[in-house]
VOKOL-302282 format. One line per field, with one value per residue: residue in three letters; x, y, z of N, C-alpha, C, CB in turn. Coordinates in pm, 1 decimal, m for minus. Glycine has a CB too. Layout:
REM residues N
aa <- [ALA  ...]
n.u <- [X  ...]
n.v <- [Y  ...]
n.w <- [Z  ...]
ca.u <- [X  ...]
ca.v <- [Y  ...]
ca.w <- [Z  ...]
c.u <- [X  ...]
c.v <- [Y  ...]
c.w <- [Z  ...]
cb.u <- [X  ...]
cb.v <- [Y  ...]
cb.w <- [Z  ...]
//
This chain:
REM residues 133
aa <- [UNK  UNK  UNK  UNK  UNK  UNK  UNK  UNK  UNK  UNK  UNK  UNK  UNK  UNK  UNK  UNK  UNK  UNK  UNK  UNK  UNK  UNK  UNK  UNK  UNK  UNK  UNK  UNK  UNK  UNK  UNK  UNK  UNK  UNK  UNK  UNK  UNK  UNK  UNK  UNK  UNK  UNK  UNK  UNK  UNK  UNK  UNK  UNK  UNK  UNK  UNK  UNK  UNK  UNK  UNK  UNK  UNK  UNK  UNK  UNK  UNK  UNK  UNK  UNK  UNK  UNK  UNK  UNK  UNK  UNK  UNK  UNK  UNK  UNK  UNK  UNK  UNK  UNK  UNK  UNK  UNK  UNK  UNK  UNK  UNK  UNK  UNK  UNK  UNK  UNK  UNK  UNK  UNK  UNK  UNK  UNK  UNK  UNK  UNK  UNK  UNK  UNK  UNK  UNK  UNK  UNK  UNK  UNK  UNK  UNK  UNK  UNK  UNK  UNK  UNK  UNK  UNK  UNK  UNK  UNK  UNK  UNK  UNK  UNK  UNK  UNK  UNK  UNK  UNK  UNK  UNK  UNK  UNK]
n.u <- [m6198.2  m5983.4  m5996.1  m6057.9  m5963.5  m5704.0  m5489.9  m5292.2  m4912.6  m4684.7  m4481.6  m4624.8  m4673.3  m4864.6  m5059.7  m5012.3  m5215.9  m5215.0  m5092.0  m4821.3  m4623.0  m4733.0  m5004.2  m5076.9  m5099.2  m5219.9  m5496.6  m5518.9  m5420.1  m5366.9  m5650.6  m5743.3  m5613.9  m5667.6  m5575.1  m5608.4  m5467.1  m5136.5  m4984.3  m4946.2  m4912.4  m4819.9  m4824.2  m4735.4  m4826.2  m4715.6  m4573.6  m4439.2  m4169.0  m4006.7  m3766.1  m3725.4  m3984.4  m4102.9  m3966.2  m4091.8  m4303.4  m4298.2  m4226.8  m4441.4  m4665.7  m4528.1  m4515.2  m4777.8  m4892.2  m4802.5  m4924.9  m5209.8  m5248.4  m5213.7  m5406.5  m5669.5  m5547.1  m5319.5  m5371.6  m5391.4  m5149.6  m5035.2  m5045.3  m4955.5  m4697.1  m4595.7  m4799.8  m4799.7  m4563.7  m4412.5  m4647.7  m4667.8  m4366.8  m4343.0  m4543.8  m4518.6  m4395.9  m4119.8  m4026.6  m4046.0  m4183.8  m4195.9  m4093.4  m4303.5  m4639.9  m4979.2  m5077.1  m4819.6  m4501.8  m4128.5  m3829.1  m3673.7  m3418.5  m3072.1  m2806.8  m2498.8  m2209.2  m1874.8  m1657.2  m1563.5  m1203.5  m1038.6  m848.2  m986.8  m1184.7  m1086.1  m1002.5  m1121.4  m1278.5  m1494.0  m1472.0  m1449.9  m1147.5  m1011.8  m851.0  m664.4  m652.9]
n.v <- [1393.4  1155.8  786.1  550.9  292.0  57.8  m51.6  m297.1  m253.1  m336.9  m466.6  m545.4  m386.6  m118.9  105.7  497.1  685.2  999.0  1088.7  1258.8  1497.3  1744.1  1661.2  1598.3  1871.3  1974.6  1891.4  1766.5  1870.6  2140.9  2233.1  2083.8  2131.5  2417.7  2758.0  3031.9  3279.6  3465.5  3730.6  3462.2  3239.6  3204.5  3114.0  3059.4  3098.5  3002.8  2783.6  2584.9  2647.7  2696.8  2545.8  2419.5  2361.1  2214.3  2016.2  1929.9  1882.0  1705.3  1509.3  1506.4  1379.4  1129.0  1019.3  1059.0  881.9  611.9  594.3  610.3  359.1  160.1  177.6  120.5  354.3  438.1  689.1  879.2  863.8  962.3  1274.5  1289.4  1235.9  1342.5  1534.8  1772.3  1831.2  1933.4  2132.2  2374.1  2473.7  2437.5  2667.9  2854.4  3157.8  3189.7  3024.6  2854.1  2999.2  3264.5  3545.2  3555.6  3615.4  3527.1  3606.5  3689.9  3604.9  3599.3  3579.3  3351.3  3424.5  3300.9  3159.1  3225.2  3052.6  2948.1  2763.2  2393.0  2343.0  2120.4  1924.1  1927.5  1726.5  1337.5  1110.4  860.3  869.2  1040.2  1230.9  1567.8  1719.0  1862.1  2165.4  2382.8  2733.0]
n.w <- [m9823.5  m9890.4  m10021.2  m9767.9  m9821.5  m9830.7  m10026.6  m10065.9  m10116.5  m10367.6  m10223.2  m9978.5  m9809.6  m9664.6  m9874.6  m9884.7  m9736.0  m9831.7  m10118.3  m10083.9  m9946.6  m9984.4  m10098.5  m9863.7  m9641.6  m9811.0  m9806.5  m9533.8  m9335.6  m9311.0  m9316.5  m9143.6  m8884.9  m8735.8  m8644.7  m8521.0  m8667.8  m8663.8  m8421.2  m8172.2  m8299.7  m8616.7  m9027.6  m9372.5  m9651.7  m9908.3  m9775.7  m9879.6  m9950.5  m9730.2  m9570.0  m9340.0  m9293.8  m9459.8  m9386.8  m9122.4  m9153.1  m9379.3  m9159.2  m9032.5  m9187.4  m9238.2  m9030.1  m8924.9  m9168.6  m9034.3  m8763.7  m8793.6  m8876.2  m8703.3  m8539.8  m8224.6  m8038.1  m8217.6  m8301.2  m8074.3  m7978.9  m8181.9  m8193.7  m7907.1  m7951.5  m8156.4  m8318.0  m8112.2  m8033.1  m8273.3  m8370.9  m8197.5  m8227.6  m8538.3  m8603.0  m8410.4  m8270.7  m8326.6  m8515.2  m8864.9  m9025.2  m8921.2  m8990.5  m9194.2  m9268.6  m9321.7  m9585.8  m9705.1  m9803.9  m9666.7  m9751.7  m9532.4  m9295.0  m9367.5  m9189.6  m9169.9  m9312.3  m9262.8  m9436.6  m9340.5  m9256.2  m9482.3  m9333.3  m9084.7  m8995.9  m8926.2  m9138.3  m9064.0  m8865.9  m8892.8  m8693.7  m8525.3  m8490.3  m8230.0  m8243.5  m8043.4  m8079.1]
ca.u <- [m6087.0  m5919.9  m6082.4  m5981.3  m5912.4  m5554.9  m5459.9  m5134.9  m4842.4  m4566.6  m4345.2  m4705.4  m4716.3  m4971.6  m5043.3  m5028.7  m5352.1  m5180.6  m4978.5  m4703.6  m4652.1  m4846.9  m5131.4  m5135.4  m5090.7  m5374.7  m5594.9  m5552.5  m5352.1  m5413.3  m5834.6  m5773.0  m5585.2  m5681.9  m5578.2  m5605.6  m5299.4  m5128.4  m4910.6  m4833.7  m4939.9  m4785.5  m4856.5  m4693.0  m4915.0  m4592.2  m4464.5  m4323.5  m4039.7  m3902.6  m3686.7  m3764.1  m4135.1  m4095.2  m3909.8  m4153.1  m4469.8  m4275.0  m4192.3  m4546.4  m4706.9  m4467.2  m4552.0  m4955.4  m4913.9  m4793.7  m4974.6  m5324.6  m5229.2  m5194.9  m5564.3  m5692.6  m5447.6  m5223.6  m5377.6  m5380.4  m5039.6  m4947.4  m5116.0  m4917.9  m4567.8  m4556.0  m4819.8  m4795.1  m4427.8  m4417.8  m4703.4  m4591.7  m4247.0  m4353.9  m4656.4  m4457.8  m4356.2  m3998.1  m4050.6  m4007.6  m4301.7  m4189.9  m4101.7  m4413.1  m4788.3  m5039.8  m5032.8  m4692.0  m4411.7  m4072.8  m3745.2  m3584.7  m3252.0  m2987.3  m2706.0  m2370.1  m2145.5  m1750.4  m1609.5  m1491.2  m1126.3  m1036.4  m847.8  m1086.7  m1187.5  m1036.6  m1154.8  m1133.4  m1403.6  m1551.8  m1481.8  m1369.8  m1006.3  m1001.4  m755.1  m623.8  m588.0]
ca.v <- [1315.8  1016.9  659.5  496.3  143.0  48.3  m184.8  m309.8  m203.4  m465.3  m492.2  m580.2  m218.4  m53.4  254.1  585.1  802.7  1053.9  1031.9  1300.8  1583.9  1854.7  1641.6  1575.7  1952.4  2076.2  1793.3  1712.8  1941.8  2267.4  2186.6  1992.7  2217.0  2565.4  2830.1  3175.7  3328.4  3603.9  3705.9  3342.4  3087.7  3204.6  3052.2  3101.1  3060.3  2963.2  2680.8  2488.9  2768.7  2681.3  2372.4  2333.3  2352.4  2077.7  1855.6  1900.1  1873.9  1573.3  1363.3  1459.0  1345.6  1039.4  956.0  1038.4  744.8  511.3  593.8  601.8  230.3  118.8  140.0  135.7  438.6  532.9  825.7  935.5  855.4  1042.9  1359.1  1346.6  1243.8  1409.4  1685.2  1791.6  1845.8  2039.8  2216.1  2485.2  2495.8  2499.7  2800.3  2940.8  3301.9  3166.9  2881.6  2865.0  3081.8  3389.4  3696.7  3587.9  3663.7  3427.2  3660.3  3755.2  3494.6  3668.1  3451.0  3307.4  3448.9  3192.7  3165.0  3250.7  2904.7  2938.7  2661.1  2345.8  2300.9  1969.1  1827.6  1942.2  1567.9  1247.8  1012.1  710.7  849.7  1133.7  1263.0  1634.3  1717.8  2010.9  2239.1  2481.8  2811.1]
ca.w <- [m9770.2  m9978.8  m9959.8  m9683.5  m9838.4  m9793.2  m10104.7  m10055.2  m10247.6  m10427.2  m10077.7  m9914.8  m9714.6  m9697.8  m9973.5  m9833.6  m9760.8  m9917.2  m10199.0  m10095.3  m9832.3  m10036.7  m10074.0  m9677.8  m9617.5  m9805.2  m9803.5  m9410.2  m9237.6  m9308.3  m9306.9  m8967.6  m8728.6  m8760.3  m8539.4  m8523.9  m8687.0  m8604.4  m8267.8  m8113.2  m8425.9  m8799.7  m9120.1  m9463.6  m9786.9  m9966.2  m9678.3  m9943.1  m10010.5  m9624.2  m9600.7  m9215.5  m9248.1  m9522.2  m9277.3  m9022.9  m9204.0  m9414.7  m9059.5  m8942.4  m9265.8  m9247.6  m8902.0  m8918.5  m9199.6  m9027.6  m8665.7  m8846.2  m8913.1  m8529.0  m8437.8  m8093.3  m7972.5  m8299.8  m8375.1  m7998.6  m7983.1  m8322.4  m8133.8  m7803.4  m7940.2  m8290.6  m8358.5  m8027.5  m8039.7  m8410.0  m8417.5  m8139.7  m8332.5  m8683.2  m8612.6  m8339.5  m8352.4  m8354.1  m8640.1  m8988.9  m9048.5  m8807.4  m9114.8  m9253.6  m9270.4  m9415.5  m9703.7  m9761.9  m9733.5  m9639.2  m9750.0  m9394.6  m9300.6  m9368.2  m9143.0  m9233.4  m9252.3  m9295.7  m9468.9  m9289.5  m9315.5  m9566.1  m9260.0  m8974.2  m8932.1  m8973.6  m9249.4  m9036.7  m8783.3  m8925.8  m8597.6  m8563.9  m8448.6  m8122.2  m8233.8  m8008.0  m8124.2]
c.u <- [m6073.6  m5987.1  m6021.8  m5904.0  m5785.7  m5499.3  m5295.3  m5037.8  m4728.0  m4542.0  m4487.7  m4693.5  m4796.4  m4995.7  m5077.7  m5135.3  m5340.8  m5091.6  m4821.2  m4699.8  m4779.7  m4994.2  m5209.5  m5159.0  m5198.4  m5511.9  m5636.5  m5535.5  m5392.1  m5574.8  m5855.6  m5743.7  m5552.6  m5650.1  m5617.5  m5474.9  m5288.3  m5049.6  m4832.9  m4872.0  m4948.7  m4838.6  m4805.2  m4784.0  m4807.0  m4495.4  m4369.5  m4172.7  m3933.4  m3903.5  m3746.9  m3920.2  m4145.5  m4033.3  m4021.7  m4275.9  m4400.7  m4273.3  m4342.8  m4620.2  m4653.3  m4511.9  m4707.3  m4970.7  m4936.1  m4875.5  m5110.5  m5360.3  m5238.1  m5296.9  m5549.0  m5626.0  m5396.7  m5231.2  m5366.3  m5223.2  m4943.2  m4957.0  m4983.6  m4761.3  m4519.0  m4628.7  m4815.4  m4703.3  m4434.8  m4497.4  m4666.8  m4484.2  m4274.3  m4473.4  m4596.1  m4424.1  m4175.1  m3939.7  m4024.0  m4076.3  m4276.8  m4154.6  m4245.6  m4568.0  m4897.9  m5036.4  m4936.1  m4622.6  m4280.1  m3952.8  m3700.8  m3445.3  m3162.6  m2835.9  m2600.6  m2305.8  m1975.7  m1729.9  m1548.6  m1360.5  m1124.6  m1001.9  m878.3  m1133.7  m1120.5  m1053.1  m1121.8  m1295.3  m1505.8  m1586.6  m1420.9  m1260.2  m1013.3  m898.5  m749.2  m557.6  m543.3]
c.v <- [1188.6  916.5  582.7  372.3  191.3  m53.3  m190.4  m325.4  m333.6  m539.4  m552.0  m466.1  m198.0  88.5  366.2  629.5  879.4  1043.4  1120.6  1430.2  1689.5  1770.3  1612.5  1716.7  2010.0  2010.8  1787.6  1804.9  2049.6  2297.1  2157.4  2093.4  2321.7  2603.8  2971.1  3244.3  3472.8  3640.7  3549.5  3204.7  3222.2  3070.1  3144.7  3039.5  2944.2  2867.1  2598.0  2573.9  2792.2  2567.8  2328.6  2340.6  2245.1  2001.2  1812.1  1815.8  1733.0  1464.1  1372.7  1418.7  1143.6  955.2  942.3  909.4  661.1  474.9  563.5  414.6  124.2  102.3  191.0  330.9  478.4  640.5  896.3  997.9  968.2  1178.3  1392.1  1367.7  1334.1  1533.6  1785.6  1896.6  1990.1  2093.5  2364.5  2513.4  2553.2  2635.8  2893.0  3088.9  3280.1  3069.8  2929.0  2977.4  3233.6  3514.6  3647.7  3609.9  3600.4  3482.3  3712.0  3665.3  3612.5  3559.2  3445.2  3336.0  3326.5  3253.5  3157.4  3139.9  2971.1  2794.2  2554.0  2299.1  2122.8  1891.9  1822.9  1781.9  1441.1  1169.7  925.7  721.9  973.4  1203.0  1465.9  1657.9  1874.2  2015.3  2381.0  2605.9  2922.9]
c.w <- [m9853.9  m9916.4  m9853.7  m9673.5  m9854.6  m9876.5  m10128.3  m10204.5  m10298.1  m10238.2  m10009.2  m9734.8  m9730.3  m9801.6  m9824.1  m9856.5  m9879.8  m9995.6  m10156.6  m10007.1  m9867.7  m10040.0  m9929.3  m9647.3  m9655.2  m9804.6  m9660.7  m9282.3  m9172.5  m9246.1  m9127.7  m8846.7  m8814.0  m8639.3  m8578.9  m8555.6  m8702.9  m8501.9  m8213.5  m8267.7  m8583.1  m8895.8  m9254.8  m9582.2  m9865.4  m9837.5  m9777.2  m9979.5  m9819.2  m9574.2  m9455.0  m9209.5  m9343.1  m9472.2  m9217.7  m9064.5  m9290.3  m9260.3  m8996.6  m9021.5  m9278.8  m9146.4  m8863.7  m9004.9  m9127.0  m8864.9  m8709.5  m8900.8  m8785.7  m8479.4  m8308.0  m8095.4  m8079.2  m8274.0  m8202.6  m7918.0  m8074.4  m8238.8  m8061.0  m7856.9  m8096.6  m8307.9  m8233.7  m7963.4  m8143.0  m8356.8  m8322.7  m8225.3  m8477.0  m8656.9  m8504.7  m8350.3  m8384.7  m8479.0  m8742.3  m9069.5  m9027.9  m8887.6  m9208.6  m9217.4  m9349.0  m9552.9  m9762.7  m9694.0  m9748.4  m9645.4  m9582.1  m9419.0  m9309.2  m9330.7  m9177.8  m9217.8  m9335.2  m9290.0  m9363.0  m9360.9  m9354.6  m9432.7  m9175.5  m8931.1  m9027.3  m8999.1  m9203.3  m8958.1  m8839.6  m8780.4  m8586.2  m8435.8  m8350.5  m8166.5  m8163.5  m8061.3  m8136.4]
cb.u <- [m6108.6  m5745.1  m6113.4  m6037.5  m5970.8  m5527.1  m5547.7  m5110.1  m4750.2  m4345.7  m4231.1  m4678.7  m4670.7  m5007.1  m5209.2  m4955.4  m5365.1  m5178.8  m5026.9  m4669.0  m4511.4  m4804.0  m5148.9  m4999.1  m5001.7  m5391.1  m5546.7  m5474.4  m5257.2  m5397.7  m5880.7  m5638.3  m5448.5  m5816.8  m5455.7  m5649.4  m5221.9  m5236.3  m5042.7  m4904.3  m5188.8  m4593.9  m5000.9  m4558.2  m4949.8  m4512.4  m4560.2  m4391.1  m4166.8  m3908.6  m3454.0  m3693.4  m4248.6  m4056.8  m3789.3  m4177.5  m4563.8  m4121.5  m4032.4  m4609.1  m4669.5  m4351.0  m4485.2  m5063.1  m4841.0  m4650.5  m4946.9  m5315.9  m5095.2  m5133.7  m5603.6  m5592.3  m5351.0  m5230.8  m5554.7  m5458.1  m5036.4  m5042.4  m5252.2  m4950.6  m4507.6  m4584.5  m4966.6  m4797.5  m4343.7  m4453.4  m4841.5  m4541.7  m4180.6  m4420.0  m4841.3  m4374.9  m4394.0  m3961.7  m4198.3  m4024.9  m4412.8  m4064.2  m3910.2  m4406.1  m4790.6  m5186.1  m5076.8  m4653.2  m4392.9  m4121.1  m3596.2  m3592.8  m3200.6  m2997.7  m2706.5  m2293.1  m2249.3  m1662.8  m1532.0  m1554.3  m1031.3  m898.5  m785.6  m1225.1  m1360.5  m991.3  m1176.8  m982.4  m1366.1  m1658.4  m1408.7  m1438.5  m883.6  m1009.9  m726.0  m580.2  m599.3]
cb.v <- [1282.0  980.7  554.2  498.7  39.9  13.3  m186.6  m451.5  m38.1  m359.6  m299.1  m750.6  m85.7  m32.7  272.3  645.0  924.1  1119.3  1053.6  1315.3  1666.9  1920.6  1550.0  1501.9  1980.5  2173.3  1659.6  1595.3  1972.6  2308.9  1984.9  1835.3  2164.9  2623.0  2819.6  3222.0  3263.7  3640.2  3730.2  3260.8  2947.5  3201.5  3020.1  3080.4  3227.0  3117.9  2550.4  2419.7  3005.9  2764.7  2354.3  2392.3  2491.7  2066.2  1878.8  2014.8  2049.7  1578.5  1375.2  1541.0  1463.3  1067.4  1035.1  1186.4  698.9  485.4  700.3  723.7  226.7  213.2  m37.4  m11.8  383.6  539.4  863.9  869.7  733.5  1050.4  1313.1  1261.4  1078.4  1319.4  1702.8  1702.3  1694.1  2006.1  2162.7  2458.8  2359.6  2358.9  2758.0  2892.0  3474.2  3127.3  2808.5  2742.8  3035.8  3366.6  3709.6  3517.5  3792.0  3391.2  3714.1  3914.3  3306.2  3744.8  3462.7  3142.5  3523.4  3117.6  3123.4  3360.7  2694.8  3019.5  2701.9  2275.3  2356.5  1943.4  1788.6  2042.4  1522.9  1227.2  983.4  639.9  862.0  1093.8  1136.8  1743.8  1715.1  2025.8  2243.1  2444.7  2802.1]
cb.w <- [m9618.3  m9971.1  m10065.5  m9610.2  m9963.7  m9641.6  m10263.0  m9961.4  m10208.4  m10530.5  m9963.3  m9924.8  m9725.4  m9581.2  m10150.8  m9842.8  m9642.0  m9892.7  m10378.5  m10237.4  m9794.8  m10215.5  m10150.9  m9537.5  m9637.2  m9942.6  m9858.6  m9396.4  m9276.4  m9451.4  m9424.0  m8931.1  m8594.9  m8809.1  m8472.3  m8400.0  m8827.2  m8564.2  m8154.3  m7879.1  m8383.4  m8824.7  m9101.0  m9458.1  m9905.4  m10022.0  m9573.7  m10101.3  m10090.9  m9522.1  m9615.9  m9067.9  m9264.5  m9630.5  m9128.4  m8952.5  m9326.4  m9504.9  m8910.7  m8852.6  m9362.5  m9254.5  m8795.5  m8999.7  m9249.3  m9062.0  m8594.7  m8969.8  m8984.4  m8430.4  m8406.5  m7985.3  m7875.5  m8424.8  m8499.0  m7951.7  m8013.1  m8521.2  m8060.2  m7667.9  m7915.1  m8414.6  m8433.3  m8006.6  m8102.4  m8564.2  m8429.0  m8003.6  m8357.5  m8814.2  m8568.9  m8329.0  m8224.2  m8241.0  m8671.5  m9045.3  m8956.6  m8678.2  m9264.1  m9322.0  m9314.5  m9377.0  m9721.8  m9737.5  m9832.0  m9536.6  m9870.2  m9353.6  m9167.7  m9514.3  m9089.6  m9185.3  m9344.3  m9213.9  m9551.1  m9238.3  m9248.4  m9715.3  m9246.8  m9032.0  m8908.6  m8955.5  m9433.2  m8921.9  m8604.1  m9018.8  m8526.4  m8623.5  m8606.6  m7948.0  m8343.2  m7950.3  m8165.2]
//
């Protein structure tokens, strides 16, 4: 695990543990919470190749930063309101994971999108316009 000193950066932040999601993922993540995969908890070898498991794992990488910083409570905190949340979702059988198999990743279906029309909303509010039709 990375050193734990915290030498502050220009802005007077603190440096990150890790330098960048992948190094949280296989450094912390992966290592830390194991399950049994398979039936109700997936896992893709290849996570970086699905965009919503790189959100997730970016805002919980983002948010273990800055909770791990809080003392007392952070990290108990990070737990209830962040990994808590994801980790059902992202390992789920319904998640980002769900056509694959720790050893075989399986691209994710991507949903069909029809174009929005140009004047569908109106560039004052970026609001869109109910048309009856």
């Amino acid at each position: 695990m990375p050193d734990s000193e915290m030498p502050a950066t220009d802005s007077n932040r603190p440096k990150s543990l890790y330098p960048n999601v992948t190094a949280w993922v296989t450094q912390h993540f992966v290592p830390m919470y194991r399950r049994t995969l398979g039936g109700e908890f997936r896992w893709c070898a290849e996570w970086w190749r699905h965009g919503e498991a790189i959100s997730r794992l970016t805002a919980l990488w983002f948010s273990w930063e800055a909770m791990r910083l809080q003392g007392a409570t952070g990290m108990a905190l990070w737990y209830r309101d962040h990994l808590d949340h994801q980790l059902p979702v992202l390992l789920g059988p319904r998640g980002p994971f769900y056509q694959c198999t720790e050893n075989e990743h399986l691209a994710p279906h991507e949903a069909r999108i029809v174009p929005v029309p140009a004047w569908w909303f109106t560039p004052a509010s970026d609001v869109p316009v109910l048309v009856e039709g």
